[in-house]
N, CA and C atoms as an extended XYZ file, in Angstrom:
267
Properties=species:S:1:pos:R:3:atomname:S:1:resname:S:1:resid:I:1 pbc="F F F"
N        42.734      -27.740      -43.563 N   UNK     1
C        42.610      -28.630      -42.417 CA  UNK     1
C        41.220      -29.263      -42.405 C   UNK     1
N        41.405      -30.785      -41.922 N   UNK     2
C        40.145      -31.124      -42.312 CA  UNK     2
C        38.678      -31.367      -41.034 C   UNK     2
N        37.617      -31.090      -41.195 N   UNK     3
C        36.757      -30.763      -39.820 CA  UNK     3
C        36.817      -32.041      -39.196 C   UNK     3
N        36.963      -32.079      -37.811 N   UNK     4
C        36.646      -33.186      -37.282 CA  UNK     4
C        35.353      -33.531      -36.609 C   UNK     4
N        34.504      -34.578      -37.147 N   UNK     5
C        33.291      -35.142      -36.345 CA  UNK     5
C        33.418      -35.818      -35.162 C   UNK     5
N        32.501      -34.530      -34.331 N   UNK     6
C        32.462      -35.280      -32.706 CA  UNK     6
C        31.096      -35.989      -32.708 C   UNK     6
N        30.845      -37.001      -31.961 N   UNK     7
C        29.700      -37.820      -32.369 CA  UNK     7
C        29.846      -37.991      -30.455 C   UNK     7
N        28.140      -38.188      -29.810 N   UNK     8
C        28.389      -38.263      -28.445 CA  UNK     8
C        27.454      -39.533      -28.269 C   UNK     8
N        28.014      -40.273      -27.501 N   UNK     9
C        27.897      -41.753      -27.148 CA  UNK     9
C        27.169      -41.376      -26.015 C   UNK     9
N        26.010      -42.181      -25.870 N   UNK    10
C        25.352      -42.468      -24.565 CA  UNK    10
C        25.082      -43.445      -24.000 C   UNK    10
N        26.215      -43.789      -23.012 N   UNK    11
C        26.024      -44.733      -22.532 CA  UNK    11
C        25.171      -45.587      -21.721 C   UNK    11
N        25.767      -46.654      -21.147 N   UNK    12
C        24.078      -47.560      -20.475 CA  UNK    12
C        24.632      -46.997      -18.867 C   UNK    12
N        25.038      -46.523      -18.313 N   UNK    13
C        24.864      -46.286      -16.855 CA  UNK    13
C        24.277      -44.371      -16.984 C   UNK    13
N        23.780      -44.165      -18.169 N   UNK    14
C        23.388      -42.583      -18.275 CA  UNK    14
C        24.324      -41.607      -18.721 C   UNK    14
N        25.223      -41.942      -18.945 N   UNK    15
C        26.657      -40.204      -18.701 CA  UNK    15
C        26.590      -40.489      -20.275 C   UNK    15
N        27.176      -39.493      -20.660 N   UNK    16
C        27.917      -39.584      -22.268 CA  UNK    16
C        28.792      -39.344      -22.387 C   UNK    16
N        29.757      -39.502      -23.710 N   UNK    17
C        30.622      -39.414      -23.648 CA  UNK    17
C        31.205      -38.531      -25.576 C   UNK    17
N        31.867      -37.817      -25.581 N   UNK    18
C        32.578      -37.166      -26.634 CA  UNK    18
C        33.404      -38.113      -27.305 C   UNK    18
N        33.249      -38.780      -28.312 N   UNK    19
C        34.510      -39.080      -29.769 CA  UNK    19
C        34.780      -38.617      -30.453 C   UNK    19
N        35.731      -38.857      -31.405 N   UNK    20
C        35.985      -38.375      -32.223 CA  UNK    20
C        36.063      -39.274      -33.733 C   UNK    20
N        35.060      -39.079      -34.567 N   UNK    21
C        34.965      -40.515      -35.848 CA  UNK    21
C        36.158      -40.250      -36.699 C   UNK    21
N        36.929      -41.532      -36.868 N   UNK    22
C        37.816      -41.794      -37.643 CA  UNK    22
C        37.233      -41.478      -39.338 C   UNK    22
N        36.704      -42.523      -39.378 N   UNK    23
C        36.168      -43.046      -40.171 CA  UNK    23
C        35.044      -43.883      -40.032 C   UNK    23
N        34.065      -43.779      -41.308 N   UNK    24
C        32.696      -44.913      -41.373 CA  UNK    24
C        32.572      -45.652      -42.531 C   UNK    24
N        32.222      -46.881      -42.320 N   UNK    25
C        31.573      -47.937      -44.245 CA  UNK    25
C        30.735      -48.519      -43.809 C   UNK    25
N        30.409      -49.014      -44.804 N   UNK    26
C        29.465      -50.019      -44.806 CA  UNK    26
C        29.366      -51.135      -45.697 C   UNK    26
N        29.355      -52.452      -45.398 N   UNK    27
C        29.813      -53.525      -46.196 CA  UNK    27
C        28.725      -54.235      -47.064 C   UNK    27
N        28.761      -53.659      -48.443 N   UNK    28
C        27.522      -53.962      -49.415 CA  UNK    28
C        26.753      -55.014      -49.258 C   UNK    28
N        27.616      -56.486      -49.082 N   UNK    29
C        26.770      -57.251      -48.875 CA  UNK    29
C        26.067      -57.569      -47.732 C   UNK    29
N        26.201      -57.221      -46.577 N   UNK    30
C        25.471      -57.114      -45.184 CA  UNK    30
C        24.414      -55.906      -44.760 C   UNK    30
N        24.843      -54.703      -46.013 N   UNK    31
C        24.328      -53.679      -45.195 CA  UNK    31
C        24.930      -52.869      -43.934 C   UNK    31
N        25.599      -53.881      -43.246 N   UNK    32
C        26.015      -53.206      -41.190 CA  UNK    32
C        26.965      -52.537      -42.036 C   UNK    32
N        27.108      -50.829      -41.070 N   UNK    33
C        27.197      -49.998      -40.998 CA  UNK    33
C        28.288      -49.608      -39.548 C   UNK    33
N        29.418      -49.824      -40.066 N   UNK    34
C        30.264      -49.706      -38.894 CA  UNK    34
C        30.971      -48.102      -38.670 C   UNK    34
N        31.186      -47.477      -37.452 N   UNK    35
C        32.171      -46.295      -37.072 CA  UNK    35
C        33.418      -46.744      -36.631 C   UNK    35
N        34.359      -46.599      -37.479 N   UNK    36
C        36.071      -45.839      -36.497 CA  UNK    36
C        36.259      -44.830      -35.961 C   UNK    36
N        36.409      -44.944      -34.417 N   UNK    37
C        36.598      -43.352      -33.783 CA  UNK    37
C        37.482      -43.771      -32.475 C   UNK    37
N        37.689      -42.590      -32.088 N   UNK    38
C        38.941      -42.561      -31.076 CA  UNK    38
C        38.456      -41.913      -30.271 C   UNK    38
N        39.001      -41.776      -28.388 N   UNK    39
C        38.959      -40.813      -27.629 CA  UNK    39
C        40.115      -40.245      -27.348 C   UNK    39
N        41.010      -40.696      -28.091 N   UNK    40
C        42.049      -39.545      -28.617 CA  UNK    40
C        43.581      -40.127      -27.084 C   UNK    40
N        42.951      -41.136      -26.804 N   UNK    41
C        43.956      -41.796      -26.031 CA  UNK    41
C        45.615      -42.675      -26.719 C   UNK    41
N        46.573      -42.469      -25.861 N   UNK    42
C        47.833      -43.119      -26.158 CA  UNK    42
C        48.035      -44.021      -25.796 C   UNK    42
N        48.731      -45.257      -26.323 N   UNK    43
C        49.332      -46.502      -25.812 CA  UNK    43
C        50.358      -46.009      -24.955 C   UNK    43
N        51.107      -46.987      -24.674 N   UNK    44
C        52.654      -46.370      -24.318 CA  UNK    44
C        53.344      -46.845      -25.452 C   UNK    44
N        52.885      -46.838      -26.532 N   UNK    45
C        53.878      -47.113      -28.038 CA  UNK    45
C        54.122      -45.554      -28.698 C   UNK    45
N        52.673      -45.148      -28.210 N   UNK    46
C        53.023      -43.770      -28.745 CA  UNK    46
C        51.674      -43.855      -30.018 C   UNK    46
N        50.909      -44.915      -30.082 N   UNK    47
C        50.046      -45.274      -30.936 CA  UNK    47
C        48.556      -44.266      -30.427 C   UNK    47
N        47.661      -44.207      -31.194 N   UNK    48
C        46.885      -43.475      -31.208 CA  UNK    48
C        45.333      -44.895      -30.562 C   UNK    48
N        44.420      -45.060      -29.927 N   UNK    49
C        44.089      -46.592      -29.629 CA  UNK    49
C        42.641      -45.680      -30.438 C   UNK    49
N        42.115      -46.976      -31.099 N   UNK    50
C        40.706      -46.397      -32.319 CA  UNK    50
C        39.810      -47.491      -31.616 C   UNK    50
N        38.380      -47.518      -31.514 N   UNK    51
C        37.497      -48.368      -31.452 CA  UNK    51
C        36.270      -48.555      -33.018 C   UNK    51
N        36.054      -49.385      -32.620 N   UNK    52
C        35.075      -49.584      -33.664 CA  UNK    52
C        33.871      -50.492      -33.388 C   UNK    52
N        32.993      -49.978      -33.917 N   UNK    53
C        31.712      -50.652      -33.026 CA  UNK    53
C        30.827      -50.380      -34.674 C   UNK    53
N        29.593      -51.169      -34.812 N   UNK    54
C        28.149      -51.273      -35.692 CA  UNK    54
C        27.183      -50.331      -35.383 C   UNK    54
N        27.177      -49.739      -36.062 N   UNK    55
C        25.773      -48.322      -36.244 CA  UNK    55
C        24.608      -48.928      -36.739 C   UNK    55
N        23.501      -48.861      -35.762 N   UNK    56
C        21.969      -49.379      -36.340 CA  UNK    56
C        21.022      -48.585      -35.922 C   UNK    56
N        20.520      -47.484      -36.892 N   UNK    57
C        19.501      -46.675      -36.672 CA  UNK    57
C        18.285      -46.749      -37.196 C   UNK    57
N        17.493      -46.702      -35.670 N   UNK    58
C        16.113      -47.573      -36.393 CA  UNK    58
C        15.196      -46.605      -35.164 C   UNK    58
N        13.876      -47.446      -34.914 N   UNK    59
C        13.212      -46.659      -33.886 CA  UNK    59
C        13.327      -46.302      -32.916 C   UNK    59
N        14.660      -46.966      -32.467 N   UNK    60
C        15.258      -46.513      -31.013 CA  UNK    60
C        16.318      -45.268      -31.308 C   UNK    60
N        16.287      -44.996      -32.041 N   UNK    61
C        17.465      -43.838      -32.475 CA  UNK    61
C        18.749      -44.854      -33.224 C   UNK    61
N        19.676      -43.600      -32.604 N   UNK    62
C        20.782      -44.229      -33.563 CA  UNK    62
C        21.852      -45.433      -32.435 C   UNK    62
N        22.247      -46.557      -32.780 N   UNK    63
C        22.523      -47.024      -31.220 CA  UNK    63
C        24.273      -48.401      -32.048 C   UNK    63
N        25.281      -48.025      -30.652 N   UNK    64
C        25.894      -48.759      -30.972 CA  UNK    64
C        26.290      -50.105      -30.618 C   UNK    64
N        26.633      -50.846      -31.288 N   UNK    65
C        26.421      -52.502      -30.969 CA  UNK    65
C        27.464      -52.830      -30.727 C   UNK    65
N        28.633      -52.672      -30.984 N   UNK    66
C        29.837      -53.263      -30.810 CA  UNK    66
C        30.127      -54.335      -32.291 C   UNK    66
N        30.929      -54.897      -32.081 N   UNK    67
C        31.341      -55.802      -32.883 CA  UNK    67
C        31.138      -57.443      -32.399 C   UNK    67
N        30.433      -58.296      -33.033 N   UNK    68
C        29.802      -59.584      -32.303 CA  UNK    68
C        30.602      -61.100      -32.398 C   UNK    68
N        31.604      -60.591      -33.908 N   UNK    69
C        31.738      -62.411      -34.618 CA  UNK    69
C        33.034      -61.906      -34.550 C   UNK    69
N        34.191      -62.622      -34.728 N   UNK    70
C        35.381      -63.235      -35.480 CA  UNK    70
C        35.491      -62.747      -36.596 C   UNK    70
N        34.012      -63.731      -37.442 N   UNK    71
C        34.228      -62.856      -38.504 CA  UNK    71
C        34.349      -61.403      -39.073 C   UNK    71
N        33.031      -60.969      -38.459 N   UNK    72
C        33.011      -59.258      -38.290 CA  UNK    72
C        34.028      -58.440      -37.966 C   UNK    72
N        35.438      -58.803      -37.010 N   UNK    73
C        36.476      -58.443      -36.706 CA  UNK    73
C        37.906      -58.884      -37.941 C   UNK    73
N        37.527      -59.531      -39.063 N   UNK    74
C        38.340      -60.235      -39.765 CA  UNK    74
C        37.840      -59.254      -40.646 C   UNK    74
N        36.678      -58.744      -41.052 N   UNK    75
C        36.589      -57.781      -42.348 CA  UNK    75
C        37.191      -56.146      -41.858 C   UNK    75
N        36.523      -56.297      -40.942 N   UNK    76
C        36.716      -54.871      -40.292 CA  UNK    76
C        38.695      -54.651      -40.349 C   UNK    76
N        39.207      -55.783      -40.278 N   UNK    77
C        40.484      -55.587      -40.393 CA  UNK    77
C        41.374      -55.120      -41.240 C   UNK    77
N        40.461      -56.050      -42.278 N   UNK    78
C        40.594      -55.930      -43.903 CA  UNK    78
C        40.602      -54.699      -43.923 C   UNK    78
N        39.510      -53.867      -43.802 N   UNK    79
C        39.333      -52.618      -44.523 CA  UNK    79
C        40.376      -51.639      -43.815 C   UNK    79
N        40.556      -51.579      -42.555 N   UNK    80
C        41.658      -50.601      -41.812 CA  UNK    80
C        43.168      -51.020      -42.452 C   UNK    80
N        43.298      -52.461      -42.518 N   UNK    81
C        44.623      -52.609      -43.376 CA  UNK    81
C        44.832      -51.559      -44.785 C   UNK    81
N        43.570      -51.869      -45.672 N   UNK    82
C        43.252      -51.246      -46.681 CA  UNK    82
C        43.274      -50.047      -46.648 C   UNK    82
N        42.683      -49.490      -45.586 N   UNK    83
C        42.906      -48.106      -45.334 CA  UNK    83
C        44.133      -47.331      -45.042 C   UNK    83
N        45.034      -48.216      -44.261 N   UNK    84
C        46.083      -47.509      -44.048 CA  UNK    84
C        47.229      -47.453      -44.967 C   UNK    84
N        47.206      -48.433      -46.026 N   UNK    85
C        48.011      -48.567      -47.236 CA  UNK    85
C        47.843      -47.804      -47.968 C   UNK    85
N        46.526      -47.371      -48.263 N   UNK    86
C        46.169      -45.716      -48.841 CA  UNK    86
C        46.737      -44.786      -48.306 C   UNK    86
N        47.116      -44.371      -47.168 N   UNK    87
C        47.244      -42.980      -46.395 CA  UNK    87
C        48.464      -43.583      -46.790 C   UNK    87
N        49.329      -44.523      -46.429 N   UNK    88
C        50.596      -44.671      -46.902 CA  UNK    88
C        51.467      -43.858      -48.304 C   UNK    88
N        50.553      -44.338      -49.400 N   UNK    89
C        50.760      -43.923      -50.339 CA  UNK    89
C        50.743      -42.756      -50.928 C   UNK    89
């Protein structure tokens, strides 16, 4: 069974919060450094709902950005498509 990484989000009104990381990459030619993770919530499909946000750790610690462009949401797609055709297989 495989370990699961809890990673704790701190948010901007102070509280934090527990995830759980899917998955992480990072896209060679940019460098950004994105997380897939879940709070382990259901649709009413029965689907599992994942977020994904940009990891940038620098002098402020480690901090998450969200996702900004179109584009950035068009690769990020790519790769979860990609990803899930693997687990498929």
């Amino acid at each position: 069974m495989e370990d699961k990484k809890i990673l704790t989000i701190n948010k901007l009104d102070g509280t934090t919060e527990e995830v759980e990381e899917v998955i992480s990459f990072e896209f060679n030619d940019t460098k950004k450094r994105y997380v897939v993770y879940t709070k382990n919530e259901v649709d009413q499909n029965g689907n599992v709902t994942i977020y994904v946000t940009e990891v940038v750790k620098d002098a402020q610690g480690t901090r998450f950005l969200g996702v900004s462009t179109d584009e950035e949401w068009a690769r990020i797609k790519d790769v979860l498509r990609k990803l899930a055709k693997k687990e498929e297989a």
